[in-house]
C-alpha positions in Angstrom: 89.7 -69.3 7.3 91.6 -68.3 10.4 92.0 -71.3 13.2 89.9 -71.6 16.0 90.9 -72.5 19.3 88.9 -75.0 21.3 90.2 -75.9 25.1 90.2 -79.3 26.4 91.0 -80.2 30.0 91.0 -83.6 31.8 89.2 -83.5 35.2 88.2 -85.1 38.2 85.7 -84.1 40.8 88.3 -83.0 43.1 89.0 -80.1 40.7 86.4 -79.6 38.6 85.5 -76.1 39.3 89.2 -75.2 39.0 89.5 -76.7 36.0 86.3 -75.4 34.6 87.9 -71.9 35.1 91.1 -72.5 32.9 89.2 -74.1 30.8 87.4 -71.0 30.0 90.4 -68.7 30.2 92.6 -71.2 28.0 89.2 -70.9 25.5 89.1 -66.8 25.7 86.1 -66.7 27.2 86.1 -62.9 28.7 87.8 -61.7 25.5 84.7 -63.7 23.6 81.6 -62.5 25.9 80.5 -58.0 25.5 81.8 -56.4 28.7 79.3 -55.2 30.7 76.5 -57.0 28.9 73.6 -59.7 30.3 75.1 -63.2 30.4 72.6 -66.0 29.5 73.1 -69.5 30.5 71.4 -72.2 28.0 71.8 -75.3 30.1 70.7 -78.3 28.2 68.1 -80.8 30.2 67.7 -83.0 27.1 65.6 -85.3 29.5 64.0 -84.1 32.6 65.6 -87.4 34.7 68.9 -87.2 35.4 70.6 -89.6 32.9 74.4 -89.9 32.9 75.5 -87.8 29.9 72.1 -86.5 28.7 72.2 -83.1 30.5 74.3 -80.4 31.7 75.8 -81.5 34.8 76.0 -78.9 38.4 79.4 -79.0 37.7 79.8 -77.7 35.2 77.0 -75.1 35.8 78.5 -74.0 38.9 82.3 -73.9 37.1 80.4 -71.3 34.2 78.6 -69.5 37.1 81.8 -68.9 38.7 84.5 -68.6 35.8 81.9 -65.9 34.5 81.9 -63.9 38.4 85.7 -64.3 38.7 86.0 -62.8 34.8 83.9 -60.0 35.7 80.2 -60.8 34.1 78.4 -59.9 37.4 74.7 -60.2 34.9 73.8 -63.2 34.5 70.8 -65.2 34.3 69.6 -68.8 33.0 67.0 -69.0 30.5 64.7 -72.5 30.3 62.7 -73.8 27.5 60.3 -76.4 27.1 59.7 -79.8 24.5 57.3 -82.2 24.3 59.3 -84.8 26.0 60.7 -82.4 28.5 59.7 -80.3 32.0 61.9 -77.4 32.6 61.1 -77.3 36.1 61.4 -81.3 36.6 64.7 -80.9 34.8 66.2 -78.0 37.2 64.7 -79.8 39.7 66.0 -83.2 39.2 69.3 -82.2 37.7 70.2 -79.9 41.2 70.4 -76.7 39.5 68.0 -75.2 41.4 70.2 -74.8 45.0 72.8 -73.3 42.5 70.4 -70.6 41.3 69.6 -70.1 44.7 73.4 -70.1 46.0 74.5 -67.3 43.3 71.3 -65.4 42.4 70.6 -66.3 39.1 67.2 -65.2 37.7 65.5 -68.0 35.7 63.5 -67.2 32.9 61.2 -69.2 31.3 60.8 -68.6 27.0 57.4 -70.0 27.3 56.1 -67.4 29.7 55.1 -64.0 28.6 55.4 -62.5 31.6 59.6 -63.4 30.8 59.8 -62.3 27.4 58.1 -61.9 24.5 58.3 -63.6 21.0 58.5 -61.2 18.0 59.5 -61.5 14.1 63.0 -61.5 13.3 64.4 -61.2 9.8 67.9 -62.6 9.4 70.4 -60.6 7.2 72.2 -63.8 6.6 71.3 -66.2 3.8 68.7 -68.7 5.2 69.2 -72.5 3.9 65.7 -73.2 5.8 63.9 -71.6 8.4 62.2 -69.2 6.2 60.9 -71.9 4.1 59.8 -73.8 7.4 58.4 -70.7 8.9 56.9 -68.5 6.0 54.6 -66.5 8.4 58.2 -64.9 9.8 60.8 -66.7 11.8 60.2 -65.9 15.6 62.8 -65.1 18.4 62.4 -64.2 22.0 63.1 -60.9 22.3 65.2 -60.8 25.4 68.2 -62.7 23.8 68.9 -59.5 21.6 72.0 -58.0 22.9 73.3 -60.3 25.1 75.8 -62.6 25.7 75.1 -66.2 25.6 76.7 -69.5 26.9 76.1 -72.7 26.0 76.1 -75.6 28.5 75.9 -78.8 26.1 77.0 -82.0 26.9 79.0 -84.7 25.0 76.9 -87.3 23.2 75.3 -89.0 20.1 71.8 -87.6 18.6 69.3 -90.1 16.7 68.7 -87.3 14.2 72.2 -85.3 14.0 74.6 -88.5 14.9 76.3 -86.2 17.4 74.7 -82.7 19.5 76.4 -80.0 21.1 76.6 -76.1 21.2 75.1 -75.4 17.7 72.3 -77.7 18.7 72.0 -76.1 22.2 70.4 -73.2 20.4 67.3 -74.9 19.6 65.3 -74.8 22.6 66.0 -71.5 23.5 65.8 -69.3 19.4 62.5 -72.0 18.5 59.6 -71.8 19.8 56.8 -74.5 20.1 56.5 -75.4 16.8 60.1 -76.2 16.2 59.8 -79.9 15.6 58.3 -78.5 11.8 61.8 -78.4 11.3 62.7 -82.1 12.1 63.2 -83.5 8.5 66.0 -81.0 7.6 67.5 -80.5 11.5 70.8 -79.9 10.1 70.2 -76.7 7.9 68.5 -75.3 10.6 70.8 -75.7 12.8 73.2 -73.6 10.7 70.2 -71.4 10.5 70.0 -70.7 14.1 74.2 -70.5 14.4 74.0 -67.7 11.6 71.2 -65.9 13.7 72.8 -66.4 16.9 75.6 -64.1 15.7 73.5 -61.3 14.5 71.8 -61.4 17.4 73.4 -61.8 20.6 76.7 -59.6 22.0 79.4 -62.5 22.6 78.4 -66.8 22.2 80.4 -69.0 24.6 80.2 -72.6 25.3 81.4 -75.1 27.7 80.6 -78.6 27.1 80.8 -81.2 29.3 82.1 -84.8 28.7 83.2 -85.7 32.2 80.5 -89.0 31.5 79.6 -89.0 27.8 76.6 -90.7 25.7 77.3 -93.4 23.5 74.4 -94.7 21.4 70.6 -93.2 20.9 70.8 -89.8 22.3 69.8 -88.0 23.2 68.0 -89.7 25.9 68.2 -93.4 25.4 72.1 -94.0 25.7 75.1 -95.9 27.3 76.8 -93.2 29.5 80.8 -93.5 29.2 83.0 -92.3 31.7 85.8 -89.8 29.5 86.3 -87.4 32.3 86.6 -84.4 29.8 85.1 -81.0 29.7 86.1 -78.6 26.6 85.0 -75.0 25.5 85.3 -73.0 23.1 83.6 -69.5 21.5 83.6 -71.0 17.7 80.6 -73.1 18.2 81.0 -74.9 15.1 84.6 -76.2 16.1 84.1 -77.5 19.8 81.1 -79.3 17.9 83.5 -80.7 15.6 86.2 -81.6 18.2 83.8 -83.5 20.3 82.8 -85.3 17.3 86.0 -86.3 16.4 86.5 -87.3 20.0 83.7 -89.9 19.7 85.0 -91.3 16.4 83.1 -89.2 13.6 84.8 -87.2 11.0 83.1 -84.1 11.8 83.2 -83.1 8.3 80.8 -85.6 7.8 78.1 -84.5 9.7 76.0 -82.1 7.3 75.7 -79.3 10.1 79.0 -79.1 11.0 79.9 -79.3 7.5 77.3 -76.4 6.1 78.6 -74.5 9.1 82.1 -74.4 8.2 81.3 -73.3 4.4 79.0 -70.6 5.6 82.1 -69.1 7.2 79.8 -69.1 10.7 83.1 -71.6 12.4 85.8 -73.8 12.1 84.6 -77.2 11.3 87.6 -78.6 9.8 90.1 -80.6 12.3 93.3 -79.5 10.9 92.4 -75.7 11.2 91.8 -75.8 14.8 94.4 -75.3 17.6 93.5 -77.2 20.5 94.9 -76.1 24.0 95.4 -77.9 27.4 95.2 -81.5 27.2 96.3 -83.8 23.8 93.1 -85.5 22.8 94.4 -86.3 19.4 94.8 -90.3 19.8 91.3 -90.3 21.2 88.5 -92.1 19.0 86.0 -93.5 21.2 83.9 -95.4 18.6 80.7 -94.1 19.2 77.8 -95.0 17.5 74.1 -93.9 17.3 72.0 -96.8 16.7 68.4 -97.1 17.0 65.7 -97.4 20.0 62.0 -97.8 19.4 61.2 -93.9 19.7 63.8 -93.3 17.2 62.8 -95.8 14.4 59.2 -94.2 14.4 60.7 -90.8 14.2 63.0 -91.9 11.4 59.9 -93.5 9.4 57.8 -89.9 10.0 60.6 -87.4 9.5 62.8 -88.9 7.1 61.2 -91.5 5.4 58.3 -92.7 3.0 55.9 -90.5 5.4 57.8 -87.3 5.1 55.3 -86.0 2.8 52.2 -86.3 5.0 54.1 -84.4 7.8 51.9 -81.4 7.8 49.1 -83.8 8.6 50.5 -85.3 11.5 52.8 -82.6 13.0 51.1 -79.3 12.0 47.5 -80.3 13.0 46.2 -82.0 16.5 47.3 -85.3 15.6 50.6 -84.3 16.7 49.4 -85.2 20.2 49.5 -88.4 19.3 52.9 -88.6 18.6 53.8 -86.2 22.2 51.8 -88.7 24.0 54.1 -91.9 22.9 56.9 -90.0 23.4 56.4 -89.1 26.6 54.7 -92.9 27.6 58.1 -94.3 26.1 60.9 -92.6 27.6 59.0 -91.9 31.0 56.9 -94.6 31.7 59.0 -97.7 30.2 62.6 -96.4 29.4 62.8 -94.8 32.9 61.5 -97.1 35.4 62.2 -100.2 33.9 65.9 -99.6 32.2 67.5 -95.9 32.4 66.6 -95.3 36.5 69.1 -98.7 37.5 71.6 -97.2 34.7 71.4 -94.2 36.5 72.0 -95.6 40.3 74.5 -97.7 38.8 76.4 -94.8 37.9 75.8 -92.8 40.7 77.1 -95.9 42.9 79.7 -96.7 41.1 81.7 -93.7 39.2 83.2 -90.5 40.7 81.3 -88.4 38.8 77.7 -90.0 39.6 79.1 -89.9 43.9 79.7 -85.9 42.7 76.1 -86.1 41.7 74.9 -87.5 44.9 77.3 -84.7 46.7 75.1 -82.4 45.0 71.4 -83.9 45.2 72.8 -83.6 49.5 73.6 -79.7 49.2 77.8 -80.5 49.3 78.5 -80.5 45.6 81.8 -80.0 44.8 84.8 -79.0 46.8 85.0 -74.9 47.1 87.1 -73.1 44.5 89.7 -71.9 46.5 90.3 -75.3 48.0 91.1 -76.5 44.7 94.5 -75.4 44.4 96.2 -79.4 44.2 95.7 -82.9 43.8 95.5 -83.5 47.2 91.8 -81.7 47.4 88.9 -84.3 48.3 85.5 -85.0 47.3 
């Protein structure tokens, strides 16, 4: 198997968008992405409040929107998707992406609304591990990702269910539709699932993660946010995966995705065959690890344990609800305002990167890209 190149870059907020940009030509980006094609952003709003490390920062949304305008991908949209423990539009909201739509004219479109796009039968030509066992009526896509370009914006963190989540996990929102949590208690082949229909499907795959603060413990939600001041990218989604991992102190081989990824063929997920470019990460091993919370020890018990078998009672029927409802009651009515919020002010007090946050909730966000030419540029 052929290397893979993965870019990483240390920032700061002074210049962050400049860096974004080199980041994405060090990566290959517009040799990666079909000239002349429809660019879609995936950001990732894991949680609808903004938690440190949990979802894409403006940043780095604004660095993609422009590193894709300067390349030449003048077509590009964002396209938003909804969970049971997430609102799209509280997310955009909250998160500050919505002045940045605004500033560069980026259509948003919703995979839950008809009136955006459709959802029709797609039949892989790859081997499926999964999805056409989880989905025997047909596997479903929206139609308006075929042909395009797509870039993921995934940040760096730790996952309950996948011990780490980044680009290949990006695509699960967007390629599933409602009923994707039927595919919970084997997450990891499916993920390879969606990475192998990704490539049929779309004209170039991109992704730029950010790890400016990352997430250390039960992500994706529940976590310790970490400032590492790194962003990376990458067009094999499979190795950026595997060099964040590796970042945070997991042998990425280890993880079954990454793993089942890299014997597919569908990426890189061994260390030693990938050149990294920019910054020497190689001595970093953060020591990450995953943990439990209370939402996570429940889903453990339903999807992987002794009550795996009774899943189509609880997850495939009404019932479900059940489930949705202390989902939501946990992370937004006592995570939230009795723990995450004062994380979250803490950070945005106390760290560059949460007073970059602030800069954008007040409409200045970051300094302007042609500013950013030195160390001397300010916040």
């Amino acid at each position: 198997m052929a290397k893979a190149k993965v870019a990483v870059l240390k920032s700061k907020p002074q210049t962050i968008l400049r860096d974004v940009e080199r980041l994405c030509e060090l990566a290959g980006m517009k040799q990666a992405l079909g000239a002349g094609r429809t660019t879609i952003l995936k950001d990732n709003i894991s949680w609808h409040y903004p938690f440190p490390g949990a979802n894409t920062t403006p940043w780095q949304l604004e660095g993609t929107i422009l590193a894709l305008k300067n390349a030449g991908f003048a077509d590009i949209s964002c396209v938003q998707n909804k969970t049971v423990v997430t609102n799209a539009f509280k997310g955009e909201d909250l998160n500050h992406y919505v002045p940045l739509f605004e500033k560069y004219g980026i259509p948003v479109l919703y995979n839950f609304r008809e009136s955006d796009m459709k959802w029709l039968e797609y039949r892989p030509k790859a081997r499926m591990h999964v999805l056409h066992k989880i989905f025997p009526e047909g596997i479903q896509i929206p139609d308006y990702f075929l042909g395009k370009n797509i870039v993921h914006l995934p940040t760096v963190k730790c996952h309950i269910y996948t011990t780490t989540t980044g680009a290949m996990k990006n695509a699960f929102g967007g390629l599933l539709a409602t009923k994707r949590h039927y595919t919970h208690s084997w997450i990891h082949r499916t993920l390879v699932d969606l990475l192998a229909i990704q490539k049929e499907i779309h004209s170039g795959l991109f992704a730029i993660m950010d790890g400016t603060t990352a997430g250390n413990g039960p992500g994706p939600r529940t976590m310790i946010p970490v400032v590492k001041d790194y962003m990376l990218a990458s067009a094999d989604q499979v190795a950026i995966d595997a060099v964040a991992a590796k970042m945070m102190g997991f042998d990425p081989l280890s993880l079954e995705f990454i793993k089942v990824a890299h014997d597919d063929g569908l990426g890189v997920g061994d260390p030693r065959d990938i050149e990294i470019v920019g910054d020497d990460v190689s001595r970093e091993s953060w020591g990450f690890t995953v943990g439990d919370n209370g939402a996570s020890i429940v889903g453990d018990f339903m999807w992987f344990g002794p009550m795996k078998r009774f899943q189509k009672i609880f997850f495939h029927t009404p019932l479900v609800n059940v489930f949705i409802f202390g989902s939501e009651a946990y992370h937004d009515y006592y995570r939230w305002p009795l723990k995450d919020r004062k994380t979250f002010e803490t950070w945005q007090r106390d760290t560059a990167w949460g007073r970059l946050f602030e800069a954008y909730a007040r409409g200045e966000g970051a300094p302007p890209l042609q500013a950013q030419h030195g160390d001397d540029a300010t916040a």
